[in-house]
C-alpha positions in Angstrom: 8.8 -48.6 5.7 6.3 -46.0 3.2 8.5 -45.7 0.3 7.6 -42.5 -1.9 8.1 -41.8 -5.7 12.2 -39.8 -6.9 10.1 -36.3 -7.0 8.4 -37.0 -3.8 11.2 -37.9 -2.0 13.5 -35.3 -3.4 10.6 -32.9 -2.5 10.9 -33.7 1.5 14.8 -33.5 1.1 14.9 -30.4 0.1 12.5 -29.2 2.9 14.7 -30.9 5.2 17.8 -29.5 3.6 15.9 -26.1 4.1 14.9 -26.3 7.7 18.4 -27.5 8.8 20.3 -24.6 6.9 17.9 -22.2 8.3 18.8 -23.6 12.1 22.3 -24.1 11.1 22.8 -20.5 9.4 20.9 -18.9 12.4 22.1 -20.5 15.6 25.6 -22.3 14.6 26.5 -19.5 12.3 29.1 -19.0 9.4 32.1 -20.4 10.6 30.5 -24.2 11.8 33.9 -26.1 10.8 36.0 -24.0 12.6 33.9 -23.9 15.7 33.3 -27.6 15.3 37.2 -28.1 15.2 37.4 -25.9 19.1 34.9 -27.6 20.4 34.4 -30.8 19.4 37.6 -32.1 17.4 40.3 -30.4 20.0 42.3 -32.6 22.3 42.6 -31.8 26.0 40.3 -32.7 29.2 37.1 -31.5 29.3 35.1 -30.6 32.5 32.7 -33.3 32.0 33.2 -36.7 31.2 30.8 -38.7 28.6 28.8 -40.3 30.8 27.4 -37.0 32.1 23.7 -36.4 31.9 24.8 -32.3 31.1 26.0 -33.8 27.7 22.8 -35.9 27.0 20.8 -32.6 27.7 22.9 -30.5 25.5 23.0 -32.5 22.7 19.6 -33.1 22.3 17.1 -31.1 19.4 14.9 -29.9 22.6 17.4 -27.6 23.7 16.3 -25.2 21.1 13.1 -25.3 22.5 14.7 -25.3 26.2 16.5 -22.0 25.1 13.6 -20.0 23.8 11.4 -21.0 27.1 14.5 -19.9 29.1 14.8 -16.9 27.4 10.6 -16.1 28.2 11.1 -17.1 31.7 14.0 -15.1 32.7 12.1 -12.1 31.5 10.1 -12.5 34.4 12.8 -11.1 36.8 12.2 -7.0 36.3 15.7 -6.4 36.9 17.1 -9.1 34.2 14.7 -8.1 31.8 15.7 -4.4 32.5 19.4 -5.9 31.4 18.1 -6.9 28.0 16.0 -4.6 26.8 19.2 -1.8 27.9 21.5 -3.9 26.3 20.5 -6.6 24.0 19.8 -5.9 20.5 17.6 -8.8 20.2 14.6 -6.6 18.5 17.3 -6.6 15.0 18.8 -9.3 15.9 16.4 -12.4 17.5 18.6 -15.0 16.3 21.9 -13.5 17.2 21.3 -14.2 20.7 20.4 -17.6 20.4 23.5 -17.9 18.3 25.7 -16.6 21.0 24.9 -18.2 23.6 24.2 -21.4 22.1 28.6 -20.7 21.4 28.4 -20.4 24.6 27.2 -24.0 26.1 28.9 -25.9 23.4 32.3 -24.7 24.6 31.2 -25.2 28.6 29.6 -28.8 28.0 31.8 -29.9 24.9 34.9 -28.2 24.4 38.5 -28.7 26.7 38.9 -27.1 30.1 40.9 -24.1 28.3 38.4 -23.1 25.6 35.4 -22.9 28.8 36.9 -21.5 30.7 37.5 -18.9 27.9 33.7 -18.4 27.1 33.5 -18.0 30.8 35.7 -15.4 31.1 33.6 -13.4 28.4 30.4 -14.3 29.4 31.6 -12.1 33.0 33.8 -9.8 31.2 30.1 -8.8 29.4 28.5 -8.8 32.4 30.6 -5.8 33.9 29.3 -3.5 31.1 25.7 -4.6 31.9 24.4 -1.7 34.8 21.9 0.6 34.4 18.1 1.6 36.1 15.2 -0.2 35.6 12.0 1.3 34.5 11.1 1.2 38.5 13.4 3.0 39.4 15.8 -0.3 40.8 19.6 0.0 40.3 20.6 -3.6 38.8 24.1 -4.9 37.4 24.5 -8.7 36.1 27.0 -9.4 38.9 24.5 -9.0 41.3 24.8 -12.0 42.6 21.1 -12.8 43.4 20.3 -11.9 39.8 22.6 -14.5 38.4 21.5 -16.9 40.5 18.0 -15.9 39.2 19.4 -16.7 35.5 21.1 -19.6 36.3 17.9 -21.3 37.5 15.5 -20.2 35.0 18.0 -21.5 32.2 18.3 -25.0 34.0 14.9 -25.5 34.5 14.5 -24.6 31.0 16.4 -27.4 30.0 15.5 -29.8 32.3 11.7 -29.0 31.4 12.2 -29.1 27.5 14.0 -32.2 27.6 11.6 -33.7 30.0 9.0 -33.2 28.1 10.5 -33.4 24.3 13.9 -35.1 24.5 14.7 -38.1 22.6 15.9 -40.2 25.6 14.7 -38.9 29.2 16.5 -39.1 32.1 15.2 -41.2 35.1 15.4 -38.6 38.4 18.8 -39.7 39.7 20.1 -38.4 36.0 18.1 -35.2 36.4 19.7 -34.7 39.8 23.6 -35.4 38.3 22.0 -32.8 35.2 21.2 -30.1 37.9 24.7 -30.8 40.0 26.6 -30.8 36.6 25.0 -27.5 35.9 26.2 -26.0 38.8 29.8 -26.4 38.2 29.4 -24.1 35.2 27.4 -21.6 37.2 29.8 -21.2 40.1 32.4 -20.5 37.6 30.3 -17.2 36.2 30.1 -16.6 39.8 26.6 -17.8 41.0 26.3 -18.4 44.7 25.0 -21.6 46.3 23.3 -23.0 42.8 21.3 -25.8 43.4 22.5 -29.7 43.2 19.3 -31.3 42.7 15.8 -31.2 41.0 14.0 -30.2 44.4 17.0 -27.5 45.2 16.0 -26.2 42.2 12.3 -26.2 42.6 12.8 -24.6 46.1 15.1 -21.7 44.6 12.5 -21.1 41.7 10.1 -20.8 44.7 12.0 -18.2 46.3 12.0 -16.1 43.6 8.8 -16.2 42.8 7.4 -13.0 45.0 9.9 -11.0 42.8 8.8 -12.2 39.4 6.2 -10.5 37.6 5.5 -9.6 34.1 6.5 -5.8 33.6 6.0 -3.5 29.9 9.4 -4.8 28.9 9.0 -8.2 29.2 5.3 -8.6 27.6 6.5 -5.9 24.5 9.7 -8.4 24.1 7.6 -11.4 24.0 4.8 -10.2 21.9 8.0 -9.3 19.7 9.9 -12.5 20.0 7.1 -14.5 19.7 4.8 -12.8 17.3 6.4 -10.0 15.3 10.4 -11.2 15.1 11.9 -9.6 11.6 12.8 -13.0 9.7 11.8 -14.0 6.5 9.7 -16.8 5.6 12.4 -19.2 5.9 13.6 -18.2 8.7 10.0 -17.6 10.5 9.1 -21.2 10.1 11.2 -23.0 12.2 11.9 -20.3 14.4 7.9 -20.4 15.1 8.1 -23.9 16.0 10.2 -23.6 18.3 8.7 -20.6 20.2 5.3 -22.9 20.3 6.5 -25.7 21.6 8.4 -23.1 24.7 5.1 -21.6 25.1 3.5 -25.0 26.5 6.0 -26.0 29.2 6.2 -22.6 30.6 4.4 -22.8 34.2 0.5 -21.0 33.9 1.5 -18.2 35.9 4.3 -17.1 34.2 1.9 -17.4 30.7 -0.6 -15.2 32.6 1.9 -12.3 33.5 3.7 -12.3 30.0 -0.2 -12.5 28.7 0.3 -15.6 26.5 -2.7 -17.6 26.1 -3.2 -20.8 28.0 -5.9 -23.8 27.2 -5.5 -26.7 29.4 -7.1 -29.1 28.1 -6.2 -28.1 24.5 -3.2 -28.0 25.7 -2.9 -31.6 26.8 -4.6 -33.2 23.5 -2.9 -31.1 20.6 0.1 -28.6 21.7 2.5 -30.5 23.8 2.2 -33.6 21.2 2.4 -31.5 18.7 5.9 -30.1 20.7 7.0 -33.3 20.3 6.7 -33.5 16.7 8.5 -30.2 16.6 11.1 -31.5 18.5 11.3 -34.6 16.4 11.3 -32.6 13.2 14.2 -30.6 14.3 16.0 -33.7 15.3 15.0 -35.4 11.6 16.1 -31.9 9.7 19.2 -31.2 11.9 20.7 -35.1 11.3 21.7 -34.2 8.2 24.3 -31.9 9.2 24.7 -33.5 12.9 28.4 -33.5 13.4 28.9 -29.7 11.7 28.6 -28.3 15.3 28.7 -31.6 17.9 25.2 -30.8 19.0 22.2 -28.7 18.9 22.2 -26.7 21.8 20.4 -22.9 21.8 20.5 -21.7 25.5 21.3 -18.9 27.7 23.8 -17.9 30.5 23.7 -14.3 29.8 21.6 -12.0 31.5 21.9 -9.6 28.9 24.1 -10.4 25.4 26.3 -7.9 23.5 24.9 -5.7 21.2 
């Protein structure tokens, strides 16, 4: 192993220290020991046990990447993107959603029975607020059940994809499977109807969908925002950045073309997915040093729309 002169070293430290803080003060939050002690630290069953694939996924660095591409693709759905933009205040607050909901799947994959079903029961108590018209003139509400059975599935394949093609350890396709099936327990809990069990139920579902998805005003103004203009400082921009590249190469072509993000095969191939890797990897490097503050680095979505 490359050993490096005391300044040198020091010097990648503190950019290490940096990136972590700036991921730990953004996504965990102020209050990471007292989270930490709900979630991880309490006693009582949980609703997975530890050999579940749902808590390799989770606790893997590519979930950040997983949650951002979820976020991208369930934009897609007019109605569920009419849900956000009414009701999110993700343009002041980009990482305050991440944060949320990343509360959100720590408690359901990590934390006892009792404290789940909790975030459950606010997750759906949110969604009763969340009604309105969309720009096409579409009645929607996030109980619909259809529409949270559209959410559900984006986020999973989300996460399945990210960690696919970034995780540390990938799954073989029987773990995939038990991911998918483990996945659905949470989801018939916020209500979702008939989720899917397995990596093909899920591909057929997403193909279901797909003559309802389209990119709409809403959905290519809040990516150009998320993506390009999001109000963070420098600090904050740089891993944030990262992780919105490395979401922008697993997202299928189509879904690139409607949301008018730019897509290079073959560049593609040779520099941005390795280089998602590296992201991935440098998330997982700058995030170890603070590894047990939360129980794991999970950034994802089962909210069609947050709170304000």
């Amino acid at each position: 192993m490359a050993t490096f002169p005391a300044p040198v070293t020091e010097a990648i430290e503190s950019i290490r220290w940096a990136i972590a803080n700036a991921l730990r003060d953004r996504v965990i939050g102020d209050d990471a020991d007292a989270k930490r002690a709900a979630v991880v630290l309490a006693p009582g069953e949980r609703w997975f046990p530890e050999s579940s694939p749902l808590l390799t996924v989770h606790s893997d660095a590519s979930m950040f990447i997983g949650g951002m591409r979820a976020i991208l693709f369930q934009s897609l759905h007019p109605l569920a993107m009419a849900g956000v933009a009414q009701h999110s205040d993700y343009r002041n607050d980009p990482w305050g959603r991440l944060q949320r909901t990343a509360d959100f799947v720590a408690a359901t994959s990590f934390a006892p029975a009792e404290v789940a079903q909790q975030a459950v029961d606010r997750v759906r108590a949110v969604h009763k607020r969340v009604t309105g018209i969309a720009s096409d003139g579409r009645a929607y509400s996030a109980n619909d059940p259809h529409l949270l059975r559209w959410v559900h599935i984006a986020e999973v394949d989300s996460f399945l994809r990210a960690h696919q093609a970034y995780g540390a350890k990938p799954l073989d396709a029987a773990g995939y499977d038990q991911y998918v099936a483990d996945m659905a327990v949470i989801a018939r809990k916020l209500g979702v109807p008939a989720p899917p069990t397995s990596v093909q139920g899920l591909r057929d579902q997403i193909a279901q969908y797909r003559p309802e998805l389209r990119g709409t005003a809403e959905s290519r103004d809040a990516a150009k925002y998320l993506l390009i203009e999001p109000p963070l400082d420098l600090v904050a921009r740089v891993p944030y950045s990262l992780i919105a590249a490395a979401a922008i190469a697993i997202l299928p072509p189509w879904a690139r073309t409607d949301l008018r993000l730019p897509y290079l095969p073959l560049t593609e191939q040779l520099v941005v997915k390795p280089i998602g890797s590296l992201i991935a990897t440098t998330i997982r490097w700058a995030t170890s040093v603070d590894a047990e503050s939360y129980g794991a680095p999970v950034t994802t979505s089962e909210e069609v729309a947050p709170t304000a």
